[in-house]
C-alpha positions in Angstrom: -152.8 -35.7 52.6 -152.7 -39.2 51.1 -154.6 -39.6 47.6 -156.1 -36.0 47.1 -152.4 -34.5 47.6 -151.7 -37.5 45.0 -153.6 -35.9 42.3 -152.8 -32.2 42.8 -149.0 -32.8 42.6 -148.0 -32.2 38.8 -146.1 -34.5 36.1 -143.8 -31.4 35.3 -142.2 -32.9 32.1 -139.6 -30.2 32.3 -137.3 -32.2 34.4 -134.7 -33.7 32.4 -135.1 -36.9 34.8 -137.2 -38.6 37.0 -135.7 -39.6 40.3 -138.3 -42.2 41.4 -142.3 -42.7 42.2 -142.1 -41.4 45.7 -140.7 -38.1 44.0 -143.8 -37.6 42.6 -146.2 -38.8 44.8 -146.0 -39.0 48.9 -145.8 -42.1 50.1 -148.9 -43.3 51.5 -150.3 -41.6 48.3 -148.4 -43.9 46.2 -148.7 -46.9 48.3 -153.0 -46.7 47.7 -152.3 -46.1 44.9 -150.2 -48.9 44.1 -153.0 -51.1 45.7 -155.5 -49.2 43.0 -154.1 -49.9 39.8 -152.4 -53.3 40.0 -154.0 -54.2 36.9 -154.1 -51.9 33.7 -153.9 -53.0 30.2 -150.5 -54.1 28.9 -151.1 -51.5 25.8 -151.6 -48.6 28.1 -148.0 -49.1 29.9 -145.3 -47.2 28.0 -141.6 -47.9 27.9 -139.3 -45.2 29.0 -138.2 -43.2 26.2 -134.5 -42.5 24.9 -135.4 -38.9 25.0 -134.5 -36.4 27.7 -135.6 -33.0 27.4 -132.3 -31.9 26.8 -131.5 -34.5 24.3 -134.5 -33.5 22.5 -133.6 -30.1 22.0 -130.3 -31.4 21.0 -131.2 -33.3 18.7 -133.6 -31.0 16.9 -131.4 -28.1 16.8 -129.2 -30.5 14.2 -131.7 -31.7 12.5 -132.7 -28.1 12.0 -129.2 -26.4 11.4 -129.0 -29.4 8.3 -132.4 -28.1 7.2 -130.8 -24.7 6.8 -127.4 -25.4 5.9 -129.2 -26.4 2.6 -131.0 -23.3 2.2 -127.2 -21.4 2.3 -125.8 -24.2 0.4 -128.1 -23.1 -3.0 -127.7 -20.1 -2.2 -123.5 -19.9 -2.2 -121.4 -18.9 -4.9 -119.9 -22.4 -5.0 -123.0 -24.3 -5.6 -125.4 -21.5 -7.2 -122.3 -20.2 -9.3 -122.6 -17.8 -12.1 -124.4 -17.6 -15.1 -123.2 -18.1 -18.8 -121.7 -14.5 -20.1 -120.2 -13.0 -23.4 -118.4 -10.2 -24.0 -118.6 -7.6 -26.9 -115.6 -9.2 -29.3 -117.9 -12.8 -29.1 -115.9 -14.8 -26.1 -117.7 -16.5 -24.1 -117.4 -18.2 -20.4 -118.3 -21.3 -19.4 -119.8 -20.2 -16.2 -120.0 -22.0 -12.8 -122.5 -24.1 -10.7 -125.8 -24.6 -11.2 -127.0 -21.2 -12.4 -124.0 -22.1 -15.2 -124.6 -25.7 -15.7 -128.4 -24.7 -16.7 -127.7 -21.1 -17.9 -130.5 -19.9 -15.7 -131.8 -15.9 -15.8 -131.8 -14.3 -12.4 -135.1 -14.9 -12.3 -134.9 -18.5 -12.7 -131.9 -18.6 -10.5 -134.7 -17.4 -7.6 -137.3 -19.4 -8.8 -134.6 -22.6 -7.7 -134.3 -20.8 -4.5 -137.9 -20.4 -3.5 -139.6 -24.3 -5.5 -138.7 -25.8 -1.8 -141.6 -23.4 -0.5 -144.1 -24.9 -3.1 -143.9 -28.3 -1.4 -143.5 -26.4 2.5 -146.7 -24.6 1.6 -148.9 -27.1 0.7 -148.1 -29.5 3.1 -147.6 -27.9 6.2 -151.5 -27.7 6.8 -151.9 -31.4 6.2 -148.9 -32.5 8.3 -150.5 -29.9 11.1 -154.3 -32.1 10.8 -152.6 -35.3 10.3 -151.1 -34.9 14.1 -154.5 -35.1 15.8 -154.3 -38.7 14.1 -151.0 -39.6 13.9 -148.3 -39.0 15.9 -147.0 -36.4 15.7 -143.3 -37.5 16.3 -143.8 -40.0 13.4 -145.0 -37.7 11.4 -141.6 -36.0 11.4 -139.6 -39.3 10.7 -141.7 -39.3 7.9 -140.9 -36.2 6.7 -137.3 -36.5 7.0 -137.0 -39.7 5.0 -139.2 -37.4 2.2 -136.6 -34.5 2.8 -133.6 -37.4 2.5 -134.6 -38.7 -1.2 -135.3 -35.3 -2.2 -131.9 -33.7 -1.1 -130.3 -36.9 -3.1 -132.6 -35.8 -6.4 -131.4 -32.7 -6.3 -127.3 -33.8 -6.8 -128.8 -35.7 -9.7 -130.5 -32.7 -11.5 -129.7 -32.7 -15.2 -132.1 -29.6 -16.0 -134.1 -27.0 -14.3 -137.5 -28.1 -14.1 -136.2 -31.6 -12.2 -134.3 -29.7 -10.2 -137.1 -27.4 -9.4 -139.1 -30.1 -8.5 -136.6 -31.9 -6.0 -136.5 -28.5 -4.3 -140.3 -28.7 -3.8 -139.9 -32.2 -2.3 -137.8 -31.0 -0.2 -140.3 -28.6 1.3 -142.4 -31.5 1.5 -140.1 -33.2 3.8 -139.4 -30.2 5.8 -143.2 -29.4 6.2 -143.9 -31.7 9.2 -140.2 -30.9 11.1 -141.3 -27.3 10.5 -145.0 -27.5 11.9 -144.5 -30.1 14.7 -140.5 -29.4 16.5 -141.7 -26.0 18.3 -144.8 -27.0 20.0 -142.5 -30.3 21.5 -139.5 -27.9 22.5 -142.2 -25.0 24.0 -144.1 -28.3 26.0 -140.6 -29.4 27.9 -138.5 -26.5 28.0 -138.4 -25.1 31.6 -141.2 -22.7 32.5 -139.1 -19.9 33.4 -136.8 -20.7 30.1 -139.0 -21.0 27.3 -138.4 -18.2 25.1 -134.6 -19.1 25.7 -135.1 -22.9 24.4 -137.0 -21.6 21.7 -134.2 -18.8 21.3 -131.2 -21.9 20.7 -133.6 -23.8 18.4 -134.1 -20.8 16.1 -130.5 -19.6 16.2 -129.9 -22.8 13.7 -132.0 -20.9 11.2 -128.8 -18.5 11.0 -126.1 -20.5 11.6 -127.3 -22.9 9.3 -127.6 -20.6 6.2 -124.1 -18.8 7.3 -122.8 -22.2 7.2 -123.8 -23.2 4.2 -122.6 -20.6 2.4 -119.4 -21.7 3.8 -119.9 -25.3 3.4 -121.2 -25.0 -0.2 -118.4 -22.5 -1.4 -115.9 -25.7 -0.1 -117.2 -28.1 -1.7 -118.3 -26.4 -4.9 -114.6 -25.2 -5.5 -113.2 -28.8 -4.4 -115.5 -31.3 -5.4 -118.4 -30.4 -7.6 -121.7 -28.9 -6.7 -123.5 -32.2 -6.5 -121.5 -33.3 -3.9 -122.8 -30.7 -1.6 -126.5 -32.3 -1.7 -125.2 -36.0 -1.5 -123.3 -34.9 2.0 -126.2 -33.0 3.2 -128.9 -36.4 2.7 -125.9 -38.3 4.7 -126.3 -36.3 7.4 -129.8 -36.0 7.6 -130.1 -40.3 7.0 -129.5 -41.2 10.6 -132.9 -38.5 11.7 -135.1 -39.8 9.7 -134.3 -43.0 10.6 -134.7 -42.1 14.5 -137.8 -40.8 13.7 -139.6 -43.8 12.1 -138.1 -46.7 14.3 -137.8 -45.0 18.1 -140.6 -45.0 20.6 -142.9 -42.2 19.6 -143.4 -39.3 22.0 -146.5 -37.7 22.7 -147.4 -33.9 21.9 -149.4 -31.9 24.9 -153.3 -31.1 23.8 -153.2 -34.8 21.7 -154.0 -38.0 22.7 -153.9 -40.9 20.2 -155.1 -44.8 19.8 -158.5 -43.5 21.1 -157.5 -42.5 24.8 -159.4 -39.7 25.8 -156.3 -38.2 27.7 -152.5 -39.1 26.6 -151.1 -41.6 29.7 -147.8 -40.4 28.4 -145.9 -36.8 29.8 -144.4 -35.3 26.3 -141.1 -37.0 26.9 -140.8 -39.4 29.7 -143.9 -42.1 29.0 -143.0 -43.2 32.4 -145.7 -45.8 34.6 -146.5 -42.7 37.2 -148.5 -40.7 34.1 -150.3 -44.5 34.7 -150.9 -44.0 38.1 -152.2 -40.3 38.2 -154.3 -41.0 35.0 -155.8 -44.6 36.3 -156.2 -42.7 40.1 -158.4 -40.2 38.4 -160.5 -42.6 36.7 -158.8 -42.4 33.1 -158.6 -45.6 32.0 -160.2 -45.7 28.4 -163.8 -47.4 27.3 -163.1 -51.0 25.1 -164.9 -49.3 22.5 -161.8 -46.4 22.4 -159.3 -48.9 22.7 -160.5 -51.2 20.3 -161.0 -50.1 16.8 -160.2 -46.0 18.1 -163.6 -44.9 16.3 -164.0 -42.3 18.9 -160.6 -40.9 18.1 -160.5 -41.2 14.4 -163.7 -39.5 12.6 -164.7 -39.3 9.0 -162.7 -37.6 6.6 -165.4 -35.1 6.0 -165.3 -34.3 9.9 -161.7 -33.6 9.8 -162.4 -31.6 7.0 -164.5 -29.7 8.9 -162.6 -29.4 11.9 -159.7 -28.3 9.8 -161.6 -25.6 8.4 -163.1 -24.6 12.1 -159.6 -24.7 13.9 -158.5 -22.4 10.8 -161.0 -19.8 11.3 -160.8 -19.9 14.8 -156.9 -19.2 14.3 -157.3 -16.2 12.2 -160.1 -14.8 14.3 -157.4 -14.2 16.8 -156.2 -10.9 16.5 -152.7 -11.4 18.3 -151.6 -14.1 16.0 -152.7 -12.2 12.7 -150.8 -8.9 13.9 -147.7 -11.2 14.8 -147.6 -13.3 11.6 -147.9 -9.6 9.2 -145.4 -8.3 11.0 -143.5 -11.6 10.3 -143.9 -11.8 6.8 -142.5 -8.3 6.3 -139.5 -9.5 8.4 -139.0 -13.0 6.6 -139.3 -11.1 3.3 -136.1 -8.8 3.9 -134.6 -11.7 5.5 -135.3 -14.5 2.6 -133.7 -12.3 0.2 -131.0 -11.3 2.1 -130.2 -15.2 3.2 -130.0 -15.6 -1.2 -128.8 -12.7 -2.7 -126.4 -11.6 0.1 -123.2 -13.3 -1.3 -124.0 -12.0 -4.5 -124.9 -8.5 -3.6 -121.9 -8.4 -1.1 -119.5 -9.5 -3.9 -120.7 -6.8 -6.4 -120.8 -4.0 -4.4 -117.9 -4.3 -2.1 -115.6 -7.0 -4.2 -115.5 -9.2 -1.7 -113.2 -12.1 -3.2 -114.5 -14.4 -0.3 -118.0 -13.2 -0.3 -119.8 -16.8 0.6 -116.9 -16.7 3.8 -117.3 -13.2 5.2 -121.6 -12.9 4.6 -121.3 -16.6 6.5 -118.8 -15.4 9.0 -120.9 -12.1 9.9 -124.1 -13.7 9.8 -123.5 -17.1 11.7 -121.9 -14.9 14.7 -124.8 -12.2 14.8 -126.8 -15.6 14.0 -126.0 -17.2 17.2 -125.6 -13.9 19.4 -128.7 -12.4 18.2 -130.8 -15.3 18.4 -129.8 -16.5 22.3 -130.1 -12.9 23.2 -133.6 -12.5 22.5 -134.8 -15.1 24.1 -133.0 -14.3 27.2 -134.1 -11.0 27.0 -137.8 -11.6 26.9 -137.1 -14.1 29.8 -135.6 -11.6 31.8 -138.3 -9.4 31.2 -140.8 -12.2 32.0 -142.2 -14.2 29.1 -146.0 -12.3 28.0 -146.9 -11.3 24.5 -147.3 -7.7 25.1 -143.0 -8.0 26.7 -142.5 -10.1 23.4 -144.3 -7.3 21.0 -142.3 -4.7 22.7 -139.1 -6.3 22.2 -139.9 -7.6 18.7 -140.6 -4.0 17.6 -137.6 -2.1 18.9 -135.2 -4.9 18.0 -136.2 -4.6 14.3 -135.9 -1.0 14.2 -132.9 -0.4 15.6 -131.3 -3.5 13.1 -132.9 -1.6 10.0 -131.2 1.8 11.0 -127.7 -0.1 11.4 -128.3 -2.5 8.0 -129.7 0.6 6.2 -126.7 2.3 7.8 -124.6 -0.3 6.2 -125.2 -0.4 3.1 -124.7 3.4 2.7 -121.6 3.3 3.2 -118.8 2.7 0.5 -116.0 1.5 2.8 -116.1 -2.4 3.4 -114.5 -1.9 6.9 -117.9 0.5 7.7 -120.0 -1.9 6.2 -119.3 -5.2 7.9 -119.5 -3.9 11.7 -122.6 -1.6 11.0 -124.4 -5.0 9.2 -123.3 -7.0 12.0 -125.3 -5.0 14.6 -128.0 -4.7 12.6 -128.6 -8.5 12.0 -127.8 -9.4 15.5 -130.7 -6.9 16.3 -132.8 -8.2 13.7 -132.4 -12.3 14.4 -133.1 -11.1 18.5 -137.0 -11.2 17.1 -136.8 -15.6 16.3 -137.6 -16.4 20.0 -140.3 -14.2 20.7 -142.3 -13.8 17.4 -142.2 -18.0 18.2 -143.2 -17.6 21.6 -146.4 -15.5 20.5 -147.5 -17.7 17.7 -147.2 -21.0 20.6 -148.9 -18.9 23.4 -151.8 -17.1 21.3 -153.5 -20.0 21.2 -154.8 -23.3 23.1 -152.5 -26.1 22.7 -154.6 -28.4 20.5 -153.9 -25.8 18.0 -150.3 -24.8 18.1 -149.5 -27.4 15.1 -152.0 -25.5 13.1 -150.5 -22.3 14.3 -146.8 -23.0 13.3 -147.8 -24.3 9.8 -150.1 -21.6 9.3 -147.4 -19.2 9.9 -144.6 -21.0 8.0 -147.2 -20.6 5.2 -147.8 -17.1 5.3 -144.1 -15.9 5.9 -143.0 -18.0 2.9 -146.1 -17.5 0.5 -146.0 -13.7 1.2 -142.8 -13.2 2.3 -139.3 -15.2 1.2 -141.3 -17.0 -1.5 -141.4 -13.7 -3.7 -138.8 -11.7 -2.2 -135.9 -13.8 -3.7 -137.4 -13.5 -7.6 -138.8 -10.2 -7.1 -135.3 -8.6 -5.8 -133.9 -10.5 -9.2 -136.0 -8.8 -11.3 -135.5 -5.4 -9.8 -131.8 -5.9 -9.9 -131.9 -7.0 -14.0 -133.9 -3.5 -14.7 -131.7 -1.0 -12.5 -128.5 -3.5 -12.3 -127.6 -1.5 -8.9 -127.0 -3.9 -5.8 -126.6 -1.2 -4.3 -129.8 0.8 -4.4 -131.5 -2.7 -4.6 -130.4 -3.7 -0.7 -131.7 0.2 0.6 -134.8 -0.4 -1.2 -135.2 -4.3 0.4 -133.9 -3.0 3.8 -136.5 -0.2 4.6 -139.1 -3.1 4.4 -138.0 -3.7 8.0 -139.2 -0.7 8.9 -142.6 -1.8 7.8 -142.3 -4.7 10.4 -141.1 -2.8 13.2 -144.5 -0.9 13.1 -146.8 -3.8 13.0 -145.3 -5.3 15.8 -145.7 -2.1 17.6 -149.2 -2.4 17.1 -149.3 -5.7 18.9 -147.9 -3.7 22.3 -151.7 -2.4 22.2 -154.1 -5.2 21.8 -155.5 -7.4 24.2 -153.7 -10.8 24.7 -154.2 -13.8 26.9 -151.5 -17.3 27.1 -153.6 -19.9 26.2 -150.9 -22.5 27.0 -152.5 -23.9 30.0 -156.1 -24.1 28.6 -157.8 -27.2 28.4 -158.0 -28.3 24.4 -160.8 -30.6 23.0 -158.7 -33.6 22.8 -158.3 -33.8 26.6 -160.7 -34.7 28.6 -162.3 -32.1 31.2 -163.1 -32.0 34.9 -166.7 -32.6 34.1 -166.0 -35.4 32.0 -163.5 -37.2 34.9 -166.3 -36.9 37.5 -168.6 -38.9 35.3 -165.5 -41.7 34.6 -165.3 -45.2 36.1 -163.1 -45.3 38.2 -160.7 -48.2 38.0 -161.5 -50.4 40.9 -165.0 -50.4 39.6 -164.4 -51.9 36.0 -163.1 -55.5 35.8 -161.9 -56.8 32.5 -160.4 -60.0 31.2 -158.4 -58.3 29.1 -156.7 -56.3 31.8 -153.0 -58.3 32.8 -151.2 -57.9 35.9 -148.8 -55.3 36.5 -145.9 -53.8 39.2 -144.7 -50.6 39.4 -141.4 -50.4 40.4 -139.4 -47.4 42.3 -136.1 -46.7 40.6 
């Protein structure tokens, strides 16, 4: 029993709390174990942090419906508006928004839509190679504050090349959040409830663009459509602030300041992860802890290693079937999220077009999105069970939007499009899950940006102009949403494909920055190392 029974019994960081020591350890364990380690280095003894599992999720989820509500915002008839027109006898309007304000083409008007993805692209990598440095929960602060002064830019636009680059900074800013919140939800979410945390993380993708569209056509009508970008960097002030002045957390497969293996659990940072790590003979070399040169290479080794970890990544044939069948989804659904109002108010005559495309698509939002990852829960959490349910999902939601938009009759249009974007938004848990799960854990920050790059560059990046351009040569909304639609179709069946190839969760691997059973059996342990640097140190029971 005793110290062996010590080191077998898991830190699981799911728990939203920690009751005390003995919880973790059985007592005579902990009491030699006490004895073992009542001296570790001050530096390697964490404060509890603020953050709960559940309060993390919480708090992500709004920093993430604010990231979207300013993708619906641009995209609303009260802040995009309408541009400049004349008519035959020589009168002119003035027009509205910012598609007015600049008399922008179509075109232009989706170029505005899709600049953020410039600054997303490009820096998602490097925010991804930057957490095997930094960490990675700073890196997000970071990020945020980027996003902040962006957001603030943009209200003070006065043509549209500035206002086309404050969209890129924005992507910028949302690169690291993007890259780095999924692989700390997947790390603490409860085994058994993964896909379902994942699920309520992604559902902000939809609510947030639904309400923005709302939010924007408010305050476009009532205030101006500046405003709307000033609110949105008030909101997002007190998160990036969080970010850069609490207690970092740590990020499972990382371990920074030159340890070999983080002494901190993802959220907790408690002094037990001390006591298991010290018990195992963990305790760092002075030449780790004192300048980190084993944990900080050359630039032209991480250079390297980016480049290795990148081929590695697309050498896996999972994750490359999972993001194609991604980008075909995020294409349909980029353009949808921007033209929707537009398209909805020309083909229907909607007179509250930003309300009812928000209204339908924040309810089959939210629905859509819990439901899937519940679903694949259900039907226990593997990739092939996530493949399955991504392709049928899609399918079925491009019969009922195809469906939709068939039909003349608003009132057959608006239930029919609901069902098919509650089916279609059921795919944000799983095709998550697989692109977290595909690979080892040291490369999930990689995998995420990688992703985020490829649905954007190939999907909603071009979608959004190239659905403008179609619609100024055969000026049809109409035939322009069936022609956008079917592309879901194209999805559907390379997901299917997935169902077929061989897959293994890599979750629970071992990554490179954690150090190995053969590497702990060759450790010192800690009652055999003296140092005058170490301090002396209790560990209290709660």
């Amino acid at each position: 029993m005793g110290k062996k029974e010590a080191e077998q019994k898991p830190l699981d960081d799911s728990n939203s709390t920690h009751k005390s020591n003995t919880s973790l350890v059985d007592k005579p364990a902990a009491a030699a174990t006490d004895m073992a380690i009542t001296s570790i280095p001050s530096t390697l003894l964490p404060q509890p942090s603020w953050f709960t599992a559940k309060r993390l999720l919480a708090v992500f989820c709004v920093i993430n419906l604010i990231n979207y509500v300013d993708r619906g915002t641009i995209a609303s008839n009260g802040v995009n508006g309408k541009r400049r027109t004349c008519k035959p006898n020589g009168t002119c309007s003035s027009g509205s928004g910012i598609q007015g304000e600049f008399n922008l083409s179509n075109f232009q008007d989706g170029v505005i839509s899709s600049a953020f993805m410039v600054g997303l692209l490009v820096a998602s990598p490097i925010f991804a190679s930057f957490a095997k440095r930094v960490n990675p929960f700073r890196l997000i602060g970071v990020g945020l504050t980027v996003w902040t002064i962006a957001v603030v830019g943009c209200g003070f636009s006065f043509n549209f090349w500035f206002i086309a680059i404050c969209r890129m900074l924005v992507g910028v800013g949302e690169a690291s959040f993007i890259s780095l919140a999924a692989p700390f939800i997947d790390d603490n979410a409860p085994v058994a409830q993964k896909t379902a945390w994942l699920g309520t993380f992604y559902m902000c993708i939809p609510t947030g663009i639904a309400v923005g569209y709302v939010y924007g056509g408010l305050v476009g009508d009532h205030l101006n459509w500046r405003w709307a970008f000033w609110i949105e960097a008030l909101l997002m002030l007190p998160f990036a602030v969080l970010g850069l002045v609490m207690k970092p957390l740590q990020l499972k497969g990382f371990s920074h300041l030159g340890s070999k293996k983080p002494l901190t659990s993802p959220l907790t940072a408690y002094p037990e992860e001390a006591v298991s790590n010290c018990s195992n003979g963990l305790l760092p070399t002075r030449e780790d802890s004192k300048d980190g040169s084993k944990g900080a290479p050359s630039n032209l080794n991480d250079l390297t290693r980016f480049w290795k970890d990148l081929k590695m990544l697309h050498l896996e044939k999972i994750y490359v079937i999972n993001v194609l069948g991604y980008i075909a989804y995020n294409f349909v659904i980029g353009a949808y999220s921007y033209w929707g109002p537009k398209a909805g108010y020309n083909i229907y005559h909607m007179k509250n077009a930003d309300m009812m495309f928000g209204g339908v698509t924040v309810i089959s939002g939210i629905f859509g999105t819990l439901a899937g990852g519940f679903v694949l829960d259900r039907m226990t959490s593997t990739i092939p069970n996530a493949f399955k349910l991504l392709s049928v999902a899609t399918f079925l939601g491009a019969i009922f939007c195809f469906a939709a938009f068939c039909f003349k009759s608003l009132y057959a249009f608006i239930p029919l499009f609901a069902i098919g974007e509650l089916l279609v938004f059921a795919t944000q848990g799983p095709v998550n899950y697989v692109c977290l799960h595909c690979v080892k854990p040291s490369l999930r920050p990689l995998s995420m940006a990688m992703s985020t790059v490829s649905i954007h560059l190939f999907g909603d990046v071009p979608s959004s102009p190239l659905v403008g351009v179609v619609q100024d040569h055969i000026n049809n909304w109409r035939v322009t949403a069936l022609i956008l639609t079917a592309i879901l179709f194209i999805a559907s069946g390379i997901w299917f494909i997935g169902i077929f190839l061989h897959s293994v969760d890599r979750f629970d691997e071992d990554s490179e920055d954690q150090i190995s059973d053969a590497e702990r059996s060759k450790s010192q342990p800690l009652l055999k190392g003296k140092s005058s640097e170490q301090i002396e140190v209790s560990i209290e029971s709660s």
